[in-house]
matplotlib code that plots the C-alpha trace (Angstrom):
import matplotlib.pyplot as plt

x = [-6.4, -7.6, -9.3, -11.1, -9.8, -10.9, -10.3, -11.3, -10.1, -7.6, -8.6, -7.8, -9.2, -9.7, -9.7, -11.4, -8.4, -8.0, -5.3, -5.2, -3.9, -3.8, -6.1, -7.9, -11.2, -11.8, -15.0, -15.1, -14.8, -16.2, -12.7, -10.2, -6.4, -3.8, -1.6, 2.0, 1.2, -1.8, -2.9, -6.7, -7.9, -9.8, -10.7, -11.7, -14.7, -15.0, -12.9, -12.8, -12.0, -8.5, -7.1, -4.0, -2.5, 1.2, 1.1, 4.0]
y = [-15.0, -17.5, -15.5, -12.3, -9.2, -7.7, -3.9, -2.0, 1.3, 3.9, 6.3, 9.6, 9.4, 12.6, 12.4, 14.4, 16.2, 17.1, 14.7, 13.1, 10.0, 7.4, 4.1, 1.6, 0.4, -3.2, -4.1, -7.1, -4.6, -1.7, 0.1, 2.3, 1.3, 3.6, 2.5, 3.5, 0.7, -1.0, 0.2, 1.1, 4.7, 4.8, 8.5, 8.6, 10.4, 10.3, 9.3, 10.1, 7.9, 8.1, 7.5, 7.6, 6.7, 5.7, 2.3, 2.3]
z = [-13.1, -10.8, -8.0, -7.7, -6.3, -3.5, -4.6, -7.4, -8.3, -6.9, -4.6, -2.5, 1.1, 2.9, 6.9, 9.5, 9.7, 6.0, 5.5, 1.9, 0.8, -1.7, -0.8, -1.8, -0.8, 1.0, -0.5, 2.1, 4.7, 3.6, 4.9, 3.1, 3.4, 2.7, -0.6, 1.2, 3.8, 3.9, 7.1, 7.7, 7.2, 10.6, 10.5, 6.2, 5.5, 1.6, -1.1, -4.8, -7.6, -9.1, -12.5, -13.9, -17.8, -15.8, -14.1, -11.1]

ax = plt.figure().add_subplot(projection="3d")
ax.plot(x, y, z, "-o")
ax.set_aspect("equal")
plt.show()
């Protein structure tokens, strides 16, 4: 590969609101990003790692 990504592993964000979804971390930005969409996490208070042996 010619460049370096941006993001490193999977991840579950967990809103204020209890809200879970899969993400990814912009380590640019500092900002999680939800994986259905791309859009910014605004309200993501912590996030745990996520591993899986099935690549989709």
């Amino acid at each position: 590969m010619s460049h370096e990504f941006t993001v490193e592993t999977g991840l579950v964000a967990f809103s204020v609101g209890g809200r879970a979804q899969f993400g990814w971390l912009d380590l640019v930005t500092g900002s999680f990003h939800s994986e259905a969409d791309g859009q910014c996490i605004n309200d993501a208070i912590v996030a745990v790692e996520f591993s899986s042996d099935v690549v989709h």
